[in-house]
Every structure is written in structure tokens, then in C-alpha cells.
ZAMARGU-4260 file (C-alpha; in steps of 0.2 Angstrom, whole numbers, plus 5000, padded with zeros to 4 digits):
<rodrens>
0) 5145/5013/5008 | 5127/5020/5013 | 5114/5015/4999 | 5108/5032/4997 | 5127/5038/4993
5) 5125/5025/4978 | 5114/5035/4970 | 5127/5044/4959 | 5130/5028/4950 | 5111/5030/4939
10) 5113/5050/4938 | 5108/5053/4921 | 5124/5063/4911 | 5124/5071/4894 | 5138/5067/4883
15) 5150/5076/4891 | 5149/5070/4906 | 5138/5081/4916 | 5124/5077/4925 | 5108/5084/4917
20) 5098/5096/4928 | 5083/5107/4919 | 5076/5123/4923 | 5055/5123/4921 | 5047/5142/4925
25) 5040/5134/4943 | 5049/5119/4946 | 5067/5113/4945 | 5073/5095/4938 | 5088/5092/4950
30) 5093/5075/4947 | 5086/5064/4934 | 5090/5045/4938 | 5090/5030/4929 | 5091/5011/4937
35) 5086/4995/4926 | 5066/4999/4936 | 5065/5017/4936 | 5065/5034/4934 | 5066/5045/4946
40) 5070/5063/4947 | 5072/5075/4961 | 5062/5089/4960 | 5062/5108/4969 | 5053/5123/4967
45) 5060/5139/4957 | 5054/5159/4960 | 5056/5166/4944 | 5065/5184/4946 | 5049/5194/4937
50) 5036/5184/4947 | 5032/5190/4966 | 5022/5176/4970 | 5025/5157/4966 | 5012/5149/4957
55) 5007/5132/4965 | 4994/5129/4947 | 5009/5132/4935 | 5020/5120/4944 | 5009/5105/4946
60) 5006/5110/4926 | 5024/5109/4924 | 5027/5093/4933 | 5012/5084/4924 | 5018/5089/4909
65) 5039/5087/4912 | 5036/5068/4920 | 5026/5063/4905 | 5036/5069/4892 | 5051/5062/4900
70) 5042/5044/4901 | 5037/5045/4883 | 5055/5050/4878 | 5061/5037/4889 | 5049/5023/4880
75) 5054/5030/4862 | 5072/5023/4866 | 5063/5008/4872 | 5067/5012/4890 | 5051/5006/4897
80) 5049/5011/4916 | 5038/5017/4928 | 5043/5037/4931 | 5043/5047/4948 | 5045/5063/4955
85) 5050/5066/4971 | 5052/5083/4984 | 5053/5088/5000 | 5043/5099/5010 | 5056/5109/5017
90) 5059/5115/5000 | 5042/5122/4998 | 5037/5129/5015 | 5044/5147/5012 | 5030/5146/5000
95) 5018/5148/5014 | 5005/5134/5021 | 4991/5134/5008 | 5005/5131/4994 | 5012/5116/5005
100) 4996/5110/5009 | 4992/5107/4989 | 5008/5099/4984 | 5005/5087/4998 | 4989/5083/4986
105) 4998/5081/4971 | 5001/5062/4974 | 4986/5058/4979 | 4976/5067/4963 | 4973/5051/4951
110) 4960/5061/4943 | 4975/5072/4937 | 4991/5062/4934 | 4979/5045/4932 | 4994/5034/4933
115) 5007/5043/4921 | 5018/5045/4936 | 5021/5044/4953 | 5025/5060/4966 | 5031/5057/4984
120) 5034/5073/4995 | 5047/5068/5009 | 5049/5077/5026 | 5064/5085/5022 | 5081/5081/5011
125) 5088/5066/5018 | 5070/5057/5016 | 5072/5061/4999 | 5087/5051/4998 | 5080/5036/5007
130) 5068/5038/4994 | 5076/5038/4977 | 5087/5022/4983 | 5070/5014/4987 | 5064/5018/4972
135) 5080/5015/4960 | 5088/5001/4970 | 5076/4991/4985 | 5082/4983/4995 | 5073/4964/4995
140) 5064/4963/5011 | 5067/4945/5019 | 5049/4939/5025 | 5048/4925/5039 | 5041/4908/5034
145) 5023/4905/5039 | 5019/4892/5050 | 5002/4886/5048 | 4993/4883/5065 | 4986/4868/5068
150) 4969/4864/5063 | 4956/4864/5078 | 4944/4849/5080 | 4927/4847/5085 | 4933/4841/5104
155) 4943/4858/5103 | 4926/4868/5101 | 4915/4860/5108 | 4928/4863/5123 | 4928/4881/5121
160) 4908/4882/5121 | 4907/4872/5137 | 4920/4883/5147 | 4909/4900/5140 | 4894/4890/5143
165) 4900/4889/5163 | 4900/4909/5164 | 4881/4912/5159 | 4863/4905/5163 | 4856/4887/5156
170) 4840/4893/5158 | 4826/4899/5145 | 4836/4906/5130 | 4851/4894/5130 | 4840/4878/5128
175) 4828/4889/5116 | 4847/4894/5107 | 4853/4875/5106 | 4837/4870/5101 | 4837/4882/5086
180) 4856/4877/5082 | 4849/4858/5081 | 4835/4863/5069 | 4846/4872/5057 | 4860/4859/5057
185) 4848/4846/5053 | 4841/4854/5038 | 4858/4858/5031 | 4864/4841/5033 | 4848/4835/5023
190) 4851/4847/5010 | 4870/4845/5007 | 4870/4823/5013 | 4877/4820/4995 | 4894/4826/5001
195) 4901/4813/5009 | 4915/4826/5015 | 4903/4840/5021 | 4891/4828/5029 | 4905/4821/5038
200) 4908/4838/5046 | 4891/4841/5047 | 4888/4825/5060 | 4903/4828/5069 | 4894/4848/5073
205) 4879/4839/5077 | 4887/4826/5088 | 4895/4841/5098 | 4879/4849/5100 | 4871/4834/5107
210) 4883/4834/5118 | 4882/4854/5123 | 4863/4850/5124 | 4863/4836/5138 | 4876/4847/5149
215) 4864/4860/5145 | 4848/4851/5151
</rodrens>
């Protein structure tokens, strides 16, 4: 069985039975769910019969006001979980482009649900499915074991400096360069000489640069 055909198993059902579906003025709740990590309802939009023009204001309103009340009553029955909406755009396109355009916003607005809920807006109807069983019931992602690469010596830099050091002029401003890297090392291996672990790096550098230096001069 396909995990998004699993979803029926956390539909939420009143005592009769049925599953409980709730009729805002803007918005519809199609399908509240509950898993042991979430709650999660599928959302569409609703044209009231008296109204000509859908209200894309009175139905963010509506969702703010519906997600949160739903996660407070789901918290007074000690239900504590994280609460999202989630749509698709195929659902609100007959609305027109600039009502699409600021539903795409709604998730995005923490100024406005400021972590209350969470609101996804899928391509179409079949993302929304994907999409609930992510959010109800993930699948654990198996992550491949990191292999540390080994750690690179001194001879492996000092390596990679010569090869470079082939492909450009020796003359003037790489002496003036080597020069400059000597003087700085050798201050910071005066200043740090009480680490017995840094100063050991720090001659093993400046061993390497003597050695840059003579190939260089």
C-alpha cells in the first residue's frame, strides 16, 4: 500500500464515526488528521453563494484563526503537537493570479502566524498527499556514513605550493611574498612557543617555507 493511501488510518472522526470536515466563510477544513507528531489539515477555498468576489484578507484571517484554535484545543486534551495547513494551488487559481500570488505568501509571513502553524501550498492535489504523509508519518531517511579524508601533512603542501609555484615567475614579488610569509611565521611562533603542540606545527610551516624559499632563490 502507497504511504499516501495510509493516510485514512489518522483522519480525525466524531463519535459516530465520520470524518470531521468544517465549513469557515472563505476556507474549507477537508480533512483534519492526527498522528502521534502532528496535525494536519487539508485545506480548500469556499465562495460563499451571496459573495461575488472571494476574499483572500478573510481567508488568511480564517486560517490564522482556525489553525490556532485547533492547536490550543488540541493542547487542552494534552495533545501537544506541532499544527499545519496545507493546500494546493490548483484549488485557488480560478481565483485569479494576484489571489494565488498571496496565498503563496502565507507560509513565508512569520510576522503573521509567528510560529503558531505551519502552511505548505503544493502544486496540485497529489503533492498534497505526498505531503500530509510526510508530515503525519516520514519516512526515516537512511544517511551514508561519513568517511573522514585523510589528514594532509606538511610534505603534501608544500608539494602542491611547488607544483603552482612551476606555472608563475620567481622573480621580484614571489621572493618579496616568501619573505613576508617567513617574517610573519616567525613572529607567531615567538608569540604562541608555550604550546608545545602549535609550535610543533608552527616549525614544520616554517621548515616547508625554507624549503619553498631555496627552490625559489
Amino acid at each position: 500500500m502507497d504511504k499516501e493511501d495510509g493516510l485514512q488510518k489518522f483522519l480525525l472522526k466524531n463519535e459516530s464515526g465520520e470524518w470531521v470536515r468544517l465549513k469557515c466563510t472563505w476556507l474549507i477544513a477537508q480533512e483534519i488528521y492526527m498522528s502521534d507528531i502532528c496535525i494536519a489539515v487539508h485545506l480548500v477555498p469556499r465562495q460563499p453563494r451571496d459573495s461575488a468576489q472571494w476574499s483572500l484578507e478573510g481567508a488568511r484571517e480564517e486560517l490564522y484563526t482556525f489553525l490556532r484554535w485547533l492547536g490550543h484545543l488540541a493542547m487542552e486534551e494534552d495533545l501537544v503537537r506541532p499544527v499545519a495547513g496545507v493546500a494546493s494551488e490548483d484549488d485557488f487559481k480560478k481565483f485569479g493570479t494576484a489571489a494565488l500570488n498571496g496565498v503563496k505568501q502565507w507560509g513565508a509571513d512569520q510576522e503573521w502566524h509567528r510560529g503558531s502553524f505551519t502552511f505548505y501550498l503544493e502544486k496540485d492535489d497529489e503533492k498534497v498527499k505526498k505531503r500530509l504523509a510526510d508530515l503525519l508519518d516520514p519516512t526515516p531517511e537512511i544517511i551514508d556514513r561519513y568517511e573522514p579524508q585523510e589528514a594532509k601533512d606538511t610534505e603534501y603542501y608544500l608539494k602542491h605550493i611547488r607544483e603552482k609555484s612551476k606555472q608563475v615567475e620567481t622573480e621580484g614579488r614571489n621572493i618579496g611574498l616568501y619573505n613576508s610569509l617567513m617574517n610573519s611565521l616567525g613572529s607567531l611562533a615567538l608569540a604562541k612557543g608555550k604550546s608545545s603542540a602549535l609550535k610543533k606545527w608552527i616549525d614544520g610551516v616554517l621548515n616547508a617555507a625554507d624549503e619553498i624559499g631555496e627552490s625559489v632563490l
